[in-house]
N, C-alpha and C positions, 0 to 999 in steps of 0.2 A: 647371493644369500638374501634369505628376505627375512621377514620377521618371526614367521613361525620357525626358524631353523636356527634360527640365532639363540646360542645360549645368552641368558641373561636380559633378552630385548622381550618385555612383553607381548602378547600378540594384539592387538588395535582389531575391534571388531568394527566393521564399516557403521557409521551412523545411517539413521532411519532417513536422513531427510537425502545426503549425498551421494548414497549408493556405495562409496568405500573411500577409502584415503584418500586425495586427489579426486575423488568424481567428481563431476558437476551437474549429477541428473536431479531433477525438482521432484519432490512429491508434489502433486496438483491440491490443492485444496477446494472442499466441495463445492462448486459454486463461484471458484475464483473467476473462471473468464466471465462468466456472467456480470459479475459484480465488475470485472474491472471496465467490462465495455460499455455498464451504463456509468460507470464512472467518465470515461472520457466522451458519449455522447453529452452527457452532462457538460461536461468542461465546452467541447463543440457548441453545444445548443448557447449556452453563456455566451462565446462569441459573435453568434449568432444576434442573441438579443443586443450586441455594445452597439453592434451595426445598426440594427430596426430603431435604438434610440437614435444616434446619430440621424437618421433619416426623419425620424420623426423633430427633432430639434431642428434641423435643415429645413426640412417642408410647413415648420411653423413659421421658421424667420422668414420665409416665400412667400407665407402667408398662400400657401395652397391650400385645397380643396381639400385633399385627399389627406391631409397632417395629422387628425385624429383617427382616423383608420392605423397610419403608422403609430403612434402611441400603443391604442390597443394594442394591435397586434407586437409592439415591443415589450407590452405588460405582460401579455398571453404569455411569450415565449419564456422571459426572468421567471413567470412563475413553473413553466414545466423545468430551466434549467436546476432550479432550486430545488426542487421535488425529487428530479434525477441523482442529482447532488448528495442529497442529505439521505434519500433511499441508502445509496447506493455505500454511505457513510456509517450510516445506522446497524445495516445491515451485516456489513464486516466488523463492526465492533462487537454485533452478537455471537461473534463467533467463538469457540475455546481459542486459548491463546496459541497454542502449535498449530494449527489450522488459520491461521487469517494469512490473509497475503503480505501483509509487510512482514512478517516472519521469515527473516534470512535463511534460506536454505543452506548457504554456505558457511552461518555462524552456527554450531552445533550448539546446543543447551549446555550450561556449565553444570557439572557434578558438583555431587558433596563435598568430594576430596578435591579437585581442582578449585573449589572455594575457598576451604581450609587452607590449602596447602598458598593460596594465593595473599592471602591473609595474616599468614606467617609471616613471607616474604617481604611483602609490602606494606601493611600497616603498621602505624607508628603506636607501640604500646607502651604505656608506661610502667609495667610490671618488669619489663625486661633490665 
């Protein structure tokens, strides 16, 4: 028996984002891989740059040659991870809110009634 043939059991139309009761399939949001790959080249490039400090901090106490070359280029890199970073931040907050990527595809949008009805149950009223 399923649910369409059950007297009395509503029928559950599959949500938008799941594919139907139990699925697990994702709607893609426009733009998410994009966004998420320069999210973690970002996050990459940052560790990136801890190293080129460390190196540049190292090759000062050396008192090498070559010590402010590593600076710059550990400045260079903090400023492209931060760019990548905050782009890539910026960018998914502009999004509508059912389309961003942190958007649980497995947590459906609460309804009207599943508010109410939630509301009832569990809020403490003092009319009651």
């Amino acid at each position: 028996m399923n649910a369409e043939t059950t007297p009395g059991v509503p029928h559950r139309r599959p949500h938008k984002d799941t594919g139907g009761p139990g699925g697990t399939a994702r709607r893609s949001a426009p733009h998410a891989r994009f966004l998420t790959m320069m999210g973690l080249v970002g996050y990459a490039t940052l560790l990136a740059a801890v190293v080129l400090v460390v190196l540049a901090i190292g090759a000062a106490a050396g008192d090498h040659a070559d010590a402010h070359w590593y600076g710059l280029s550990a400045a260079v890199v903090v400023v492209c991870a931060a760019a990548l970073l905050g782009t890539s931040r910026y960018l998914s907050a502009r999004r509508p809110g059912d389309t961003r990527i942190q958007q649980d595809p497995l947590q459906p949008e609460v309804t009207v009634e599943e508010e109410h009805r939630y509301e009832e149950l569990y809020r403490d009223d003092p009319d009651r």
